[in-house]
C-alpha positions as CSV (number, residue, x, y, z in Angstrom):
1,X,11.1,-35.7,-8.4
2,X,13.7,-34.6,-5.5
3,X,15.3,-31.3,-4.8
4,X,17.8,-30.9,-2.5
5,X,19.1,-27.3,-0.6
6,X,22.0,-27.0,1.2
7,X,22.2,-23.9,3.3
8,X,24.9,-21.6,4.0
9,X,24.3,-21.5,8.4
10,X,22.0,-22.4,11.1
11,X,20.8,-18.5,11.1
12,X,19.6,-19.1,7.1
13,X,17.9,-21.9,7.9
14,X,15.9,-21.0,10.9
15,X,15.1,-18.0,9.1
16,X,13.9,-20.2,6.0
17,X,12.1,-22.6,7.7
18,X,10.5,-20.4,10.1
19,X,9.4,-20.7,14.0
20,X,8.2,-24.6,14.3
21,X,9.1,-25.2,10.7
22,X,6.1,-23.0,9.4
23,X,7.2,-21.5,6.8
24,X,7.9,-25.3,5.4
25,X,4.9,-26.3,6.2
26,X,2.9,-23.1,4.6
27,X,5.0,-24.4,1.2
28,X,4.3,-27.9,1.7
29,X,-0.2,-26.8,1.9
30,X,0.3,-24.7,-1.0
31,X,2.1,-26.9,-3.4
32,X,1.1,-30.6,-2.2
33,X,5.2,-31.2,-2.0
34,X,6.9,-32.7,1.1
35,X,9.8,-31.2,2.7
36,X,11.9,-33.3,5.0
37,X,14.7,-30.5,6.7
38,X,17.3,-32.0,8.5
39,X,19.5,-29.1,10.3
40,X,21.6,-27.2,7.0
41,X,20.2,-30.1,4.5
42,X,16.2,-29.5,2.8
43,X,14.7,-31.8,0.8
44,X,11.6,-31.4,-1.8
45,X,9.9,-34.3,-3.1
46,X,6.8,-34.5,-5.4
47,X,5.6,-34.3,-8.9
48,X,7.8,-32.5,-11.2
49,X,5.6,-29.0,-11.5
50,X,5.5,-28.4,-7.9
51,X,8.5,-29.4,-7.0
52,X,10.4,-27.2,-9.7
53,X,8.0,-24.1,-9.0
54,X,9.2,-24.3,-5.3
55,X,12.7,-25.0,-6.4
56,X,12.0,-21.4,-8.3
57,X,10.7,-19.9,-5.0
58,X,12.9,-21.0,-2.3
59,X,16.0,-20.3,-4.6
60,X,14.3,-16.5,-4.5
61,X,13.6,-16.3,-0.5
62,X,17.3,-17.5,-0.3
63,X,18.2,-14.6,-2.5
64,X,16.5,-12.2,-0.4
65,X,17.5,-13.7,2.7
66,X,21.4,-13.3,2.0
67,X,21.0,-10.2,1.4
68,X,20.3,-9.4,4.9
69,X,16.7,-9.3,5.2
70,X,14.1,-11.3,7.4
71,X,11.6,-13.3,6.1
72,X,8.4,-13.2,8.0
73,X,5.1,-15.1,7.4
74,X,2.8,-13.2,5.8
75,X,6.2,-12.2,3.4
76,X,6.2,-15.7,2.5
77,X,2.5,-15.9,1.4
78,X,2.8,-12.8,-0.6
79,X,6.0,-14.2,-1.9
80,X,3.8,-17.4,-2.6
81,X,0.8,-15.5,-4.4
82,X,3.6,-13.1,-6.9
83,X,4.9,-16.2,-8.0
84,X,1.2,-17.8,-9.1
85,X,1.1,-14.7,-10.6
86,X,3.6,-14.4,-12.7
87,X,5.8,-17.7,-12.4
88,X,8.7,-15.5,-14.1
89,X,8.6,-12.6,-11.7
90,X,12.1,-11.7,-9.8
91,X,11.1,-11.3,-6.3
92,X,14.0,-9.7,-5.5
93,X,13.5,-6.5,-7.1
94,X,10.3,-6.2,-5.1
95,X,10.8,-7.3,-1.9
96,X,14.1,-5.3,-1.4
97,X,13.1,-2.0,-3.0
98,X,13.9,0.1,0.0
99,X,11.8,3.4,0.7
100,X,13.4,4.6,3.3
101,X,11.6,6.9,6.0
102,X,12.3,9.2,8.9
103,X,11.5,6.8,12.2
104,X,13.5,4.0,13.5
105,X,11.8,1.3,10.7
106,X,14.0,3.6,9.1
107,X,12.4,1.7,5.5
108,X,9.2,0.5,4.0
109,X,9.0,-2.3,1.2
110,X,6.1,-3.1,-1.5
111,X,4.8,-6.4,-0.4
112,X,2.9,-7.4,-4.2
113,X,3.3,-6.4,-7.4
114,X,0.8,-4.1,-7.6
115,X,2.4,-2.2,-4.5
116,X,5.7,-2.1,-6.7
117,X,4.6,-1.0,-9.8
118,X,2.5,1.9,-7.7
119,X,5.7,3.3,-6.3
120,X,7.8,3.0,-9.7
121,X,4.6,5.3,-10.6
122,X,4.6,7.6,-7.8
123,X,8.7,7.8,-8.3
124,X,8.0,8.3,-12.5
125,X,4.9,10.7,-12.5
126,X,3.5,13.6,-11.1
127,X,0.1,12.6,-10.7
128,X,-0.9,9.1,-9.6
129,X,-4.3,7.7,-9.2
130,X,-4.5,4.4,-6.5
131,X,-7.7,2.8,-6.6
132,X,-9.0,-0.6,-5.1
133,X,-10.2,-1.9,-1.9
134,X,-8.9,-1.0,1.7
135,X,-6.2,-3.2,2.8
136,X,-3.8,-2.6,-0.5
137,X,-1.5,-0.3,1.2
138,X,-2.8,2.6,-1.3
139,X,-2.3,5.4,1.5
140,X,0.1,4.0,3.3
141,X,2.6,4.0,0.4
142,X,1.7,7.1,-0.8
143,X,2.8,8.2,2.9
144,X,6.0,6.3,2.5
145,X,6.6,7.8,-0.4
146,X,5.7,11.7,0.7
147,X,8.3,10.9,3.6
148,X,10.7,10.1,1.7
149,X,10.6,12.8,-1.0
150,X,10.8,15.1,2.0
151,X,13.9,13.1,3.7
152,X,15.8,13.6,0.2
153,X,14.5,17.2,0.5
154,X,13.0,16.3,-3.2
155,X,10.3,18.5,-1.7
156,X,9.6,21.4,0.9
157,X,6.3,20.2,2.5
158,X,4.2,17.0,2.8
159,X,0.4,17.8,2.2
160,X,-2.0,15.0,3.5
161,X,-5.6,15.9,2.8
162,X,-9.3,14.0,2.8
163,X,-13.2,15.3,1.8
164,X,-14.8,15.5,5.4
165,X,-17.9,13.5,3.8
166,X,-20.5,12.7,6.7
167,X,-21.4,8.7,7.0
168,X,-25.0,9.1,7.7
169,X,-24.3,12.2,10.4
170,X,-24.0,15.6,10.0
171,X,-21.3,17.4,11.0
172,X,-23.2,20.7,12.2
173,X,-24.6,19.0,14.6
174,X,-21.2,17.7,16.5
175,X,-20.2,19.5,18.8
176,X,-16.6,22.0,18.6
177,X,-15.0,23.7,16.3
178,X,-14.9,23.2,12.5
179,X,-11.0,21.4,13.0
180,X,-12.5,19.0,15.9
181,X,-15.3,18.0,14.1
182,X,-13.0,16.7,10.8
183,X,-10.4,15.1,13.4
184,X,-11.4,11.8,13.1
185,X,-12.0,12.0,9.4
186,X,-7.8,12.9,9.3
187,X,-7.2,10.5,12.0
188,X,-5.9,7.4,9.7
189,X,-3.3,9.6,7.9
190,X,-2.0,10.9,11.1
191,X,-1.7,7.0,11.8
192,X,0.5,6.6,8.8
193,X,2.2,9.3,9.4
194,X,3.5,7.8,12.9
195,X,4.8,4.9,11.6
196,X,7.2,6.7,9.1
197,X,8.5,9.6,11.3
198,X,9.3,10.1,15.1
199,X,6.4,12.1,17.5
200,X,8.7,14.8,17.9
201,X,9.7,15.3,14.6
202,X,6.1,15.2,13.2
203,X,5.1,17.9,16.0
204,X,7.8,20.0,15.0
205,X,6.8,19.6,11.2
206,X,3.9,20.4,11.7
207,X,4.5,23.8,13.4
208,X,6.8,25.2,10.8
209,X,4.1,24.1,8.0
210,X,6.7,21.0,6.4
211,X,3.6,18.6,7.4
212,X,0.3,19.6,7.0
213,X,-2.8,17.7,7.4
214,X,-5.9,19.4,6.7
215,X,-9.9,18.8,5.6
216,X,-9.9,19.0,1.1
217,X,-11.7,22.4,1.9
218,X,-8.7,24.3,2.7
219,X,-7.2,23.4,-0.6
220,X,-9.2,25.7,-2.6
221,X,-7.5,28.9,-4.0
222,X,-4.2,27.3,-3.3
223,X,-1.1,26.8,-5.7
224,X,0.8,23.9,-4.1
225,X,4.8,24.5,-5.5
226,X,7.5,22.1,-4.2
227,X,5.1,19.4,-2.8
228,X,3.9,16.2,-2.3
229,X,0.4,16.5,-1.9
230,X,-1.8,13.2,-1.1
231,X,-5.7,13.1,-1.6
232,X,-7.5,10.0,0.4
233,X,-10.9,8.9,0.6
234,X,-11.0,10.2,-3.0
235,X,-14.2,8.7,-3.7
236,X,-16.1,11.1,-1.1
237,X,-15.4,14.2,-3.7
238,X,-17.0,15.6,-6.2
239,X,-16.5,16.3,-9.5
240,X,-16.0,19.9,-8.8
241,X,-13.7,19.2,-6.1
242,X,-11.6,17.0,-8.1
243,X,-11.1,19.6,-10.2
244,X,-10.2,22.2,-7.9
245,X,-7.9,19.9,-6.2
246,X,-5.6,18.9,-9.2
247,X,-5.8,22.4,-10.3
248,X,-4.0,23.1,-7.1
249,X,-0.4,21.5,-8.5
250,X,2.2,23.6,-8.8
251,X,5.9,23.0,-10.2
252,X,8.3,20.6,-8.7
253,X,5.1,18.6,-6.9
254,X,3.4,15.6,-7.2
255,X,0.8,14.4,-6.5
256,X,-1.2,11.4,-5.4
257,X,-5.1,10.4,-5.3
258,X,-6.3,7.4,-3.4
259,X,-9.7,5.6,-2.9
260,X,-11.7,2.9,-3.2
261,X,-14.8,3.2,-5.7
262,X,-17.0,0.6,-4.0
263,X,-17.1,2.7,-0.7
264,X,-18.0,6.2,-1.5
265,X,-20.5,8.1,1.4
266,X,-21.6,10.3,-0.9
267,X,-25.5,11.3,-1.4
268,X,-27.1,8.5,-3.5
269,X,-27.1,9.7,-7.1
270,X,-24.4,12.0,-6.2
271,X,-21.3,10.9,-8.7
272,X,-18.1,11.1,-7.4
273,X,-15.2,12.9,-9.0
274,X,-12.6,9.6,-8.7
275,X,-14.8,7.7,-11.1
276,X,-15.4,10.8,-13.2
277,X,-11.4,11.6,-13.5
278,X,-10.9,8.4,-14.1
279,X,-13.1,8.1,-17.2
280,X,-11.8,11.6,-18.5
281,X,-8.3,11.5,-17.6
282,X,-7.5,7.7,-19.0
283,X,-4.6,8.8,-21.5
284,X,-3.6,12.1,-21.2
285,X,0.2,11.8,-20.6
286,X,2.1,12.5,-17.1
287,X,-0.7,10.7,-15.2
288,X,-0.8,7.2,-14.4
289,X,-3.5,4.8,-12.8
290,X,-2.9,2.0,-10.8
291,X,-5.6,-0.4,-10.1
292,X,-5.4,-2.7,-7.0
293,X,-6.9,-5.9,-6.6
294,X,-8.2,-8.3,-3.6
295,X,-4.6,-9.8,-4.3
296,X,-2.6,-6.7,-3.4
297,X,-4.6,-6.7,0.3
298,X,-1.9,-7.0,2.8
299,X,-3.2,-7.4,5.9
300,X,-4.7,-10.2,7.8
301,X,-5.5,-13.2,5.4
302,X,-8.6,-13.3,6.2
303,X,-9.1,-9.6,5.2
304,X,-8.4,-10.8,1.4
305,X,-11.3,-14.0,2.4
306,X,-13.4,-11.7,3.0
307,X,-12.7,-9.0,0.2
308,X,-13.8,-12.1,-2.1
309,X,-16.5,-13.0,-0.1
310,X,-18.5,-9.2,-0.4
311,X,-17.6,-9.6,-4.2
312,X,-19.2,-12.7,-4.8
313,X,-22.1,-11.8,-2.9
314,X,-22.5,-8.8,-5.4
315,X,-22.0,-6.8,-1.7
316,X,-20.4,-3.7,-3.5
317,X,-23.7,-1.4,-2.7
318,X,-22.4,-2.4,1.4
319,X,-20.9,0.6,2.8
320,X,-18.0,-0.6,5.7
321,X,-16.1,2.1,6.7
322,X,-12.9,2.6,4.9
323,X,-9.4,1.9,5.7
């Protein structure tokens, strides 16, 4: 079977086809089609089921691509793995779902359908639970997301907070004050954070109390009105800290809880509140779960590799640091 594409200009092609023809060739690997592109003119060749499955997805790049975005490798292969997915899927509606923040990116996209149907839950509830492995984009998003509530003035203040859980050290025995020694353990949210707003603009935030990014101790007594309040490294708290944290939620707020279940640092024996609220709070209305998978990892290939690699290996008792 034969398909062939003409293309609208040069700039859609080289964009399609990527730098050395890459993109063709990543299509060509996955789908055991041939592709012969000849300056506007592409050609698919191959049994019928491949062929008319990348006829589906190259028909869907082109769609995104006219509509003014770039298309980028590792776009494709996500692009690629929605599709096997769910072969009816409109990749449109992911890939150009615009949140937009307050830095010169000026927008962030979902990359996988878990990704999208986390924000549509962050945008249609006020309390959201994100749980799967590190590499899903569960606190980044959320980020995204608290940015933008704030650029829409949806809310007053961003709240970014994390259990200061010690990996096998204490923290009493680091040296400076209480705030220095839980740092590092706010360090990755501050890293989020820079990628969706300008330095300045965080600095100044953060001095009139719009940002604030503090240890999950100095939530306690708290009633957080008018917020968007993120909890990561949810699997490092208690049972009696998850509590007291979504207790904390005030009106006009959301709020959203991240974490990965396979990595907690808590004692051994010690149960940790993000599997306890999931198994009590399953069902009760206003609060959603979404549940990532090695398939929503969106960093480095190989990151996903080796995500299947520790599960095969029954290596969910391993403790890598989170990210």
């Amino acid at each position: 079977m034969e398909r062939i594409f003409h293309l609208l200009s040069d700039q859609e092609a080289a964009t399609l086809y990527g730098l050395h023809d890459e993109h063709l060739k990543l299509i060509e690997a996955e789908f055991g089609v041939k592709i012969l592109a000849r300056g506007r003119e592409m050609t698919v060749s191959g049994q019928e089921g491949p062929v008319q499955r990348v006829n589906r997805l190259i028909e869907q790049l082109l769609d995104i691509i006219r509509s003014g975005r770039y298309l980028r490798r590792h776009e494709l292969v996500y692009a690629i793995r929605a599709l096997e997915e769910d072969g009816t899927l409109d990749l449109h509606t992911v890939y150009m779902d615009k949140i937009e923040v307050l830095s010169k990116r000026q927008f962030i996209s979902p990359k996988t359908l878990g990704q999208k149907a986390y924000v549509d839950a962050i945008r249609n509830h006020d309390i959201v639970f994100a749980i799967g492995p590190a590499g899903t984009g569960k606190s980044y998003l959320a980020v995204a997301m608290a940015v933008n509530a704030l650029k829409k003035q949806e809310v007053s203040r961003v709240i970014l907070t994390r259990p200061a859980v010690e990996a096998g050290e204490s923290l009493g025995y680091l040296p400076g004050t209480y705030e220095e020694k839980v740092a590092p353990y706010l360090r990755p949210l501050y890293d989020a954070l820079y990628d969706m707003m300008d330095v300045d603009r965080i600095q100044r935030s953060l001095e009139r109390g719009i940002l604030e990014v503090a240890p999950l101790a100095y939530m306690r007594g708290r009633t957080l009105n008018d917020s968007f309040v993120i909890l990561d490294e949810a699997q490092n708290c208690t049972p009696e800290q998850m509590k007291m944290f979504l207790t904390r939620l005030g009106f006009d707020s959301k709020t959203v809880i991240t974490g990965d279940v396979t990595q907690s640092d808590l004692p051994q024996g010690k149960v940790s509140g993000l599997v306890h609220a999931a198994g009590i709070l399953k069902g009760v209305e206003g609060i959603r779960f979404i549940e990532f998978s090695g398939t929503d990892v969106v960093r480095h290939e190989l990151v996903q590799e080796i995500i299947k690699a520790y599960e095969r290996s029954n290596g969910k008792n391993d403790k890598p640091s989170a990210g």
